[in-house]
MARPANU-231215 format. One record per residue: residue in three letters; x, y, z of N, C-alpha, C, O in turn; chain. Coordinates in steps of 0.2 Angstrom, whole numbers, plus 5000, padded with zeros to 4 digits. Example, Ala and Ser with C-alpha at 12.3 -4.5 7.8 and 13.67 -1.06 7.14 Angstrom:
@rest ala&nu 5066&nv 4972&nw 5039&cau 5062&cav 4978&caw 5039&cu 5066&cv 4984&cw 5039&ou 5071&ov 4983&ow 5042&kette A
@rest ser&nu 5064&nv 4989&nw 5035&cau 5068&cav 4995&caw 5036&cu 5064&cv 5000&cw 5039&ou 5067&ov 5006&ow 5040&kette A
***
This chain:
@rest unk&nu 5158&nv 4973&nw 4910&cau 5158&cav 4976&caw 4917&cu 5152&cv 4981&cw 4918&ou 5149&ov 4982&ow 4922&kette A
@rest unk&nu 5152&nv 4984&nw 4912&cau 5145&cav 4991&caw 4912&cu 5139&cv 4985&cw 4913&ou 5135&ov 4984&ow 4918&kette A
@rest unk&nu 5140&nv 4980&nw 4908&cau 5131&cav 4977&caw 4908&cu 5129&cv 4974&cw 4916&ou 5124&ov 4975&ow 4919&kette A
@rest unk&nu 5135&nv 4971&nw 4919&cau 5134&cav 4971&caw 4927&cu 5132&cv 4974&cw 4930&ou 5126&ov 4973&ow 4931&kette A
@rest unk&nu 5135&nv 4980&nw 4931&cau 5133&cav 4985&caw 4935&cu 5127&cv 4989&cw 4934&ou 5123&ov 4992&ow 4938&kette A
@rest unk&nu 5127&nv 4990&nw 4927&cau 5118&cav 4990&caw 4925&cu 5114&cv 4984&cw 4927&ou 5109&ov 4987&ow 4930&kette A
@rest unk&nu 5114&nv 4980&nw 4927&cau 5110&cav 4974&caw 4931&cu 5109&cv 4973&cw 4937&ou 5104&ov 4971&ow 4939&kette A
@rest unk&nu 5116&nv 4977&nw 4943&cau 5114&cav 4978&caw 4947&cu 5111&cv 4984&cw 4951&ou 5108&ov 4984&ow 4956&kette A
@rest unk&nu 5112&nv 4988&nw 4947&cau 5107&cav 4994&caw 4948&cu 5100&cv 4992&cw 4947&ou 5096&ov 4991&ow 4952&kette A
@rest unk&nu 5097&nv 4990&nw 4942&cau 5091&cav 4987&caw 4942&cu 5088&cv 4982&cw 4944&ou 5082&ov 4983&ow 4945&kette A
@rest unk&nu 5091&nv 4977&nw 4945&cau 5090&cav 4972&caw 4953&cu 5090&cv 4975&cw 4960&ou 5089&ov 4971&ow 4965&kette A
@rest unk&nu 5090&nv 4981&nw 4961&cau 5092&cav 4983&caw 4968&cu 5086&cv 4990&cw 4965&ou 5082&ov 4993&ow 4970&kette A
@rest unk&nu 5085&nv 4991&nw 4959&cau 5081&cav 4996&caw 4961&cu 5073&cv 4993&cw 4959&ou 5068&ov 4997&ow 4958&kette A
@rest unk&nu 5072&nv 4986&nw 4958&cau 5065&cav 4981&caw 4957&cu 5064&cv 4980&cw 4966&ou 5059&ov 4980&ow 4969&kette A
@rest unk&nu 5070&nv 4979&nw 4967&cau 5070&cav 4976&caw 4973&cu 5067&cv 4980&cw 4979&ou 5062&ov 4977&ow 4983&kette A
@rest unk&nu 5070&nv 4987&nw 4978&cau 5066&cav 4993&caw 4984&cu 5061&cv 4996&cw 4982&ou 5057&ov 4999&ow 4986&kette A
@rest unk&nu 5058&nv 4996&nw 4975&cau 5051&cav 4997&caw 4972&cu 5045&cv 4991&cw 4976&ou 5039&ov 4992&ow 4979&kette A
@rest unk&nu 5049&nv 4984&nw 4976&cau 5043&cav 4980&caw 4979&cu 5044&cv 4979&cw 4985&ou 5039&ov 4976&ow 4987&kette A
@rest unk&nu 5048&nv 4981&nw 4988&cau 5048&cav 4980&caw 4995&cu 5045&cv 4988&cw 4998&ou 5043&ov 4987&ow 5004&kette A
@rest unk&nu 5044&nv 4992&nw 4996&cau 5040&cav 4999&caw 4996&cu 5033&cv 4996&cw 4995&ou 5028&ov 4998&ow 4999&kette A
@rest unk&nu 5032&nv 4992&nw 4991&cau 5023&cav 4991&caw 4987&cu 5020&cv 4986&cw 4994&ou 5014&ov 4986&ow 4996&kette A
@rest unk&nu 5024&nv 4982&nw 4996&cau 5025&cav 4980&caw 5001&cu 5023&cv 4981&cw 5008&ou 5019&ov 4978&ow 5011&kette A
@rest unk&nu 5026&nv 4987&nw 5011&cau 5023&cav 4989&caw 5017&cu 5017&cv 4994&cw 5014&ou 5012&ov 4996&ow 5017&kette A
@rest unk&nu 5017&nv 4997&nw 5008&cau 5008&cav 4999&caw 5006&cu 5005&cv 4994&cw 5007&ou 5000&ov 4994&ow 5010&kette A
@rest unk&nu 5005&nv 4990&nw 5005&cau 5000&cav 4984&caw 5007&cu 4998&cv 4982&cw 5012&ou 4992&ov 4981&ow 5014&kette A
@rest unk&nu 5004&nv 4979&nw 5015&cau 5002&cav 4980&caw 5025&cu 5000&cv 4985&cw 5028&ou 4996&ov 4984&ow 5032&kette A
@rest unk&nu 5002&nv 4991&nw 5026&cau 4997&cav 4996&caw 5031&cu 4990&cv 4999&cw 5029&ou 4987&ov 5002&ow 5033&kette A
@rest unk&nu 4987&nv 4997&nw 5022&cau 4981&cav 4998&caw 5020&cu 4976&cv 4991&cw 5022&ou 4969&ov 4992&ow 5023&kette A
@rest unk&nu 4979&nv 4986&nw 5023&cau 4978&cav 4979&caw 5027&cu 4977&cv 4980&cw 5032&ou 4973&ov 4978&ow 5035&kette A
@rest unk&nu 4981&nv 4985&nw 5036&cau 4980&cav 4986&caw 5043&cu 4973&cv 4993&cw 5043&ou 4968&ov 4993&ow 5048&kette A
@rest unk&nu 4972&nv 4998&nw 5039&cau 4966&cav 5002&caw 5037&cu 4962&cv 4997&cw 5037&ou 4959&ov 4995&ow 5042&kette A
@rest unk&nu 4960&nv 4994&nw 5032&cau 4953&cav 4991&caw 5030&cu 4951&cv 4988&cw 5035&ou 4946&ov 4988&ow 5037&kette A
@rest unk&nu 4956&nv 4983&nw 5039&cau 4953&cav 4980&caw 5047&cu 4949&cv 4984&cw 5051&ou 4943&ov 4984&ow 5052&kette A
@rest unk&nu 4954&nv 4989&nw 5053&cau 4951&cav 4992&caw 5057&cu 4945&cv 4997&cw 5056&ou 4942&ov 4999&ow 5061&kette A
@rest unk&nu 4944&nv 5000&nw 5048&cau 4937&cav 5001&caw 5048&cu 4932&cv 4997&cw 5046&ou 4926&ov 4999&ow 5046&kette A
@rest unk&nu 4934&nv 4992&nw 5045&cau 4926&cav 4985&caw 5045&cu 4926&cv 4984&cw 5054&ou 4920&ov 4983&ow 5056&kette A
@rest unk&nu 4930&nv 4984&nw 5058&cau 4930&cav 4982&caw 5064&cu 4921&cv 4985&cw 5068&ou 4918&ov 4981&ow 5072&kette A
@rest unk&nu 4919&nv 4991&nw 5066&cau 4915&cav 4994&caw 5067&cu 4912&cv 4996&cw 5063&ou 4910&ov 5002&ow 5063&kette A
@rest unk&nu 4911&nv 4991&nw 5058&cau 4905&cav 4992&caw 5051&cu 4897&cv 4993&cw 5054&ou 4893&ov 4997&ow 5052&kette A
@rest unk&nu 4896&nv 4988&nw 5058&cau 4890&cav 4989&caw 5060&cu 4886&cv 4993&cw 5064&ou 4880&ov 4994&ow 5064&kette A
@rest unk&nu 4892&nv 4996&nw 5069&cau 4891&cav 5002&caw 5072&cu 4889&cv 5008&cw 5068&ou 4886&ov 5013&ow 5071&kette A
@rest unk&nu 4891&nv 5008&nw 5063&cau 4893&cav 5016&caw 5060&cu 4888&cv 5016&cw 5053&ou 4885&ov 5021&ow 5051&kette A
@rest unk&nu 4888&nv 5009&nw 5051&cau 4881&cav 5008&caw 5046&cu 4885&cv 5009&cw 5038&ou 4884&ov 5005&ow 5034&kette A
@rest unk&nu 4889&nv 5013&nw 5037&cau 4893&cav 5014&caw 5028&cu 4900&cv 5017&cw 5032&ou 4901&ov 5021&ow 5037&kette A
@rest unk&nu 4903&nv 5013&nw 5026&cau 4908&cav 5014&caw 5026&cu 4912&cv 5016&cw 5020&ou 4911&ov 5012&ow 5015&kette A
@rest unk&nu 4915&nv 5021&nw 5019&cau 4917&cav 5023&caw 5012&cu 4925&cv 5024&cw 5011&ou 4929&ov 5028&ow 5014&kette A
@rest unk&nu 4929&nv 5018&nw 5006&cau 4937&cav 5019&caw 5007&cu 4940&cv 5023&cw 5002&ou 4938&ov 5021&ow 4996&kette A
@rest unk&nu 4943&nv 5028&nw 5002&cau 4948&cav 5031&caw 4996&cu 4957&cv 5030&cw 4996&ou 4961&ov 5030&ow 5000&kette A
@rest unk&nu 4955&nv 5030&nw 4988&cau 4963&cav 5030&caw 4989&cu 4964&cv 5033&cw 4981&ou 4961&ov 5031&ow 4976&kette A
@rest unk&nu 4969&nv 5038&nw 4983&cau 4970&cav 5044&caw 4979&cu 4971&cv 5042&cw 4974&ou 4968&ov 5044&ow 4969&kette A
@rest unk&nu 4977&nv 5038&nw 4975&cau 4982&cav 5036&caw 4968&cu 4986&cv 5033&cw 4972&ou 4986&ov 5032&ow 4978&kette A
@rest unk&nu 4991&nv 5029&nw 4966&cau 4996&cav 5023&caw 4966&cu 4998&cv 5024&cw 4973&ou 4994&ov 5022&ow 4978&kette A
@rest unk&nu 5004&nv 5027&nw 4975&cau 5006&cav 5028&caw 4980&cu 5002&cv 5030&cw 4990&ou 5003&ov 5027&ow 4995&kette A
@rest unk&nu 4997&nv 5035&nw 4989&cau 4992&cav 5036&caw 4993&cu 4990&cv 5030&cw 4998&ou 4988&ov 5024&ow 4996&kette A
@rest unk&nu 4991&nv 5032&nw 5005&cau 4987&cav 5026&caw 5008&cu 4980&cv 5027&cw 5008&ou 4978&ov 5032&ow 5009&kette A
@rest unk&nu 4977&nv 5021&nw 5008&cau 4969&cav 5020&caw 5009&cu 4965&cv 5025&cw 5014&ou 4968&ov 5026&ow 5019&kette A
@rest unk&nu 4961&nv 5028&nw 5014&cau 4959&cav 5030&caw 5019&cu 4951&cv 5028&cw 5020&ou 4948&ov 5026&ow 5016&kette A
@rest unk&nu 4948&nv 5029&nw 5026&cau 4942&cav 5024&caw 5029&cu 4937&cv 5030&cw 5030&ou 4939&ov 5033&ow 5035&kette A
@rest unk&nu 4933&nv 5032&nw 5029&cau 4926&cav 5036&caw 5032&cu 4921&cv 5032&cw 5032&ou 4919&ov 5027&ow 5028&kette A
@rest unk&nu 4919&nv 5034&nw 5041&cau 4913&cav 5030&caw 5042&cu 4907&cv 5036&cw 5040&ou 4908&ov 5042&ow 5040&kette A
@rest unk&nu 4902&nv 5035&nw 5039&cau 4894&cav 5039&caw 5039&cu 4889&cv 5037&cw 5043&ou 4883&ov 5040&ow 5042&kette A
***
């Protein structure tokens, strides 16, 4: 019964890790669109991203 419920703990806790990694990915997807969209207008484009978690960020120059 314990190995279960350890099993389900850990399937449920893989599951909301990737589903988190997930929409960072969609919304850094939706960053990088939108700072290429006016790449040529703006001439450089510089992305950072801090760490694991952090979303993308876009500076134009």
């Amino acid at each position: 019964m314990m190995i279960s419920i350890a099993g389900i703990v850990v399937i449920l806790t893989l599951t909301g890790f990737m589903f988190n990694q997930y929409r960072i990915y969609q919304a850094d997807q939706l960053i990088i669109d939108q700072c290429f969209e006016n790449f040529d207008t703006k001439g450089k484009v510089v992305m950072k991203k801090e760490n694991f978690w952090s979303p993308i960020t876009c500076e134009n120059s």
